[in-house]
C-alpha positions in Angstrom: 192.7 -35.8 -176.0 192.5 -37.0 -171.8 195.0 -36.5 -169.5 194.7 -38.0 -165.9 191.0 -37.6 -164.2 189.6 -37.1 -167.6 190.5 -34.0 -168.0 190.3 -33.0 -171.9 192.4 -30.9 -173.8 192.7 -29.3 -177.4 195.4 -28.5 -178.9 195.1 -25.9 -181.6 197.4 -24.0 -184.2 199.3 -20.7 -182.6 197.7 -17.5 -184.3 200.4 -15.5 -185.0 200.0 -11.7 -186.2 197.5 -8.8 -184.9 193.8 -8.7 -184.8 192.2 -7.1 -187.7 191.1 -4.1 -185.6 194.7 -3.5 -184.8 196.2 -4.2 -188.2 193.6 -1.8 -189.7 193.8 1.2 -187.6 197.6 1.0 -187.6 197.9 0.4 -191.5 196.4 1.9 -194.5 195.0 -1.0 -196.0 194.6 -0.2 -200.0 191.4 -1.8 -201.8 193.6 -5.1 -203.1 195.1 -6.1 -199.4 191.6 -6.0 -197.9 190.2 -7.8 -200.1 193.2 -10.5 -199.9 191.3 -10.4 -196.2 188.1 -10.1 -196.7 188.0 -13.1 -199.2 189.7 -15.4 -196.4 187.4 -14.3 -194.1 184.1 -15.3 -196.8 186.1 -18.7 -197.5 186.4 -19.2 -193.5 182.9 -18.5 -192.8 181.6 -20.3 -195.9 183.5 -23.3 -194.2 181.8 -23.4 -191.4 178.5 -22.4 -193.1 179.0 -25.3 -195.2 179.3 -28.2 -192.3 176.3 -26.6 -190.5 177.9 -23.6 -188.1 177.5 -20.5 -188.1 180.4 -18.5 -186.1 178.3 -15.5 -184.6 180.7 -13.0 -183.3 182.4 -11.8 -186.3 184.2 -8.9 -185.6 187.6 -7.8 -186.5 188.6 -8.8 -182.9 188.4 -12.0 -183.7 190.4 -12.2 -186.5 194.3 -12.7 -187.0 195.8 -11.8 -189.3 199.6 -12.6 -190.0 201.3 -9.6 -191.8 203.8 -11.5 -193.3 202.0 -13.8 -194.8 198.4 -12.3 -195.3 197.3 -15.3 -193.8 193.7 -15.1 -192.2 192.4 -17.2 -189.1 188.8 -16.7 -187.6 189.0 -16.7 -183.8 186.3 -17.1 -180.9 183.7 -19.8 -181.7 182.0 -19.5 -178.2 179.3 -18.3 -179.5 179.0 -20.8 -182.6 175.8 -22.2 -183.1 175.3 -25.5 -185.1 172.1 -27.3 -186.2 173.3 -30.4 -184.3 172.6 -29.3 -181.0 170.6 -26.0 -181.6 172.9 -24.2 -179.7 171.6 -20.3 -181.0 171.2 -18.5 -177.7 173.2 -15.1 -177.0 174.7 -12.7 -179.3 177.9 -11.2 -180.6 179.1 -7.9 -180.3 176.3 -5.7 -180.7 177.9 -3.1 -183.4 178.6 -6.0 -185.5 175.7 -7.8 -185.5 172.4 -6.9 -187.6 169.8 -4.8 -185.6 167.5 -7.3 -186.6 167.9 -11.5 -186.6 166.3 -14.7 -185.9 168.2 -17.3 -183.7 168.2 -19.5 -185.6 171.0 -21.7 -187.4 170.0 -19.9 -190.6 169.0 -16.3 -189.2 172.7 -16.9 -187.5 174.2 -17.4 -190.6 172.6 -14.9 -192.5 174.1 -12.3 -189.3 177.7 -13.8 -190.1 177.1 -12.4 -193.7 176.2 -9.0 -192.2 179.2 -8.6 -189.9 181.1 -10.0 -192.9 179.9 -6.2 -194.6 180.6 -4.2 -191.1 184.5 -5.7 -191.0 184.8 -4.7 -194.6 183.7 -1.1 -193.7 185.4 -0.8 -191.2 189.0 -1.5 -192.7 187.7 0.8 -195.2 187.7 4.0 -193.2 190.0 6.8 -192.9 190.9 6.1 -188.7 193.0 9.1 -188.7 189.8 10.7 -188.6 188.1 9.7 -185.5 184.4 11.0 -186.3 184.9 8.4 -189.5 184.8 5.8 -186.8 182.7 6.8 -184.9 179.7 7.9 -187.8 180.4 4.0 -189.6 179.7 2.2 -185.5 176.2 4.9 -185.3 175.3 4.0 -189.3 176.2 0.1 -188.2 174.0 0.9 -184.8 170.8 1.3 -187.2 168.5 -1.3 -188.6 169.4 -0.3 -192.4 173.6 0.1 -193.8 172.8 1.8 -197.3 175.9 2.2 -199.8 175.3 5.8 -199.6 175.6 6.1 -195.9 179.0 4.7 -196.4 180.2 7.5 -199.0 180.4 9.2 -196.2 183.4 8.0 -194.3 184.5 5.1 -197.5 186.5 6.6 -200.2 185.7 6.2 -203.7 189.1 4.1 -204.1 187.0 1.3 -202.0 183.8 1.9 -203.8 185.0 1.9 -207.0 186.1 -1.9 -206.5 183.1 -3.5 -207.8 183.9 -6.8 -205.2 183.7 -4.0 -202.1 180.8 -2.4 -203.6 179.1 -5.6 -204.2 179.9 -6.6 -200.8 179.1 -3.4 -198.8 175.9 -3.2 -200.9 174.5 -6.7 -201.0 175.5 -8.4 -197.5 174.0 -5.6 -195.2 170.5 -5.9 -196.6 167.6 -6.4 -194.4 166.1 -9.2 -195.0 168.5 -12.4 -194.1 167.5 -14.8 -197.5 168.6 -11.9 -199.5 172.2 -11.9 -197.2 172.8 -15.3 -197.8 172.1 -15.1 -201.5 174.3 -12.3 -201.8 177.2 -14.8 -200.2 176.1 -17.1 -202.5 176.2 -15.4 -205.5 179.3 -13.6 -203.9 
């Protein structure tokens, strides 16, 4: 809406809850409860994929979640980019973001699906152990995230879930068509 002088405002729902990075380093999440999360997060972002946006800073920062309710909600669109106005420039936070990517609405998209997999690793790691953390943000630092990379600081109860598996396997490859195909067929 306008209020005097023109000024606009937006009013917008209250997040309540924690940020995902919070939530996960202070719980143990089990494989079941993150995928109640992760599959919000997939149905947010296909949301916006779906009516042309691509969010571009997804990170577990910038998601609430409520821990009452489960209930997801996908913060921080300043860096959207849409394929109305071709807004693409800038980037998210680095660790989350593929090494490699075009800036374009669909090379955007195809990094959403990418950060998608680094979120899901990371509330899969052990974070009483701080080298976990630290050896998933170096593997998620390098152009290629293999599965077996991840066996490293992922315990078999994640990888065992074929959805995680599928996830963590399919959604960091390199090349962004086979990303979005994998969110697809997802």
């Amino acid at each position: 809406g306008k209020i005097e002088n023109n000024m606009h405002y937006i009013v917008m729902d209250f997040a309540s809850g924690v940020n995902l990075a919070d939530y996960a380093s202070t719980y143990k999440l089990n494989p079941d409860v993150v995928l109640v999360i992760i599959n919000q997060l997939i149905e947010a972002v296909l949301m916006l994929h779906n009516n042309g946006i691509a969010h571009s800073d997804i990170k577990p920062e910038n998601i609430q979640i409520d821990p009452l309710t489960m209930k997801l909600q996908l913060l921080d669109l300043g860096l959207a980019c849409d394929n109305i106005i071709k807004n693409c420039n800038g980037s998210g936070t680095p660790v989350f973001m593929p090494r490699t990517f075009s800036k374009t609405l669909s090379g955007r998209k195809s990094s959403d699906v990418w950060s998608i997999a680094a979120t899901l690793a990371f509330m899969c790691i052990d974070f009483s152990n701080r080298a976990a953390e630290d050896y998933l943000f170096k593997l998620l630092e390098t152009k290629t995230v293999k599965l077996e990379n991840l066996k490293n600081v992922i315990s078999d109860e994640y990888l065992d879930n074929p959805k995680i598996s599928f996830i963590l396997k399919e959604f960091f490859k390199e090349n962004q068509n086979d990303r979005l195909q994998a969110l697809k067929q997802y």
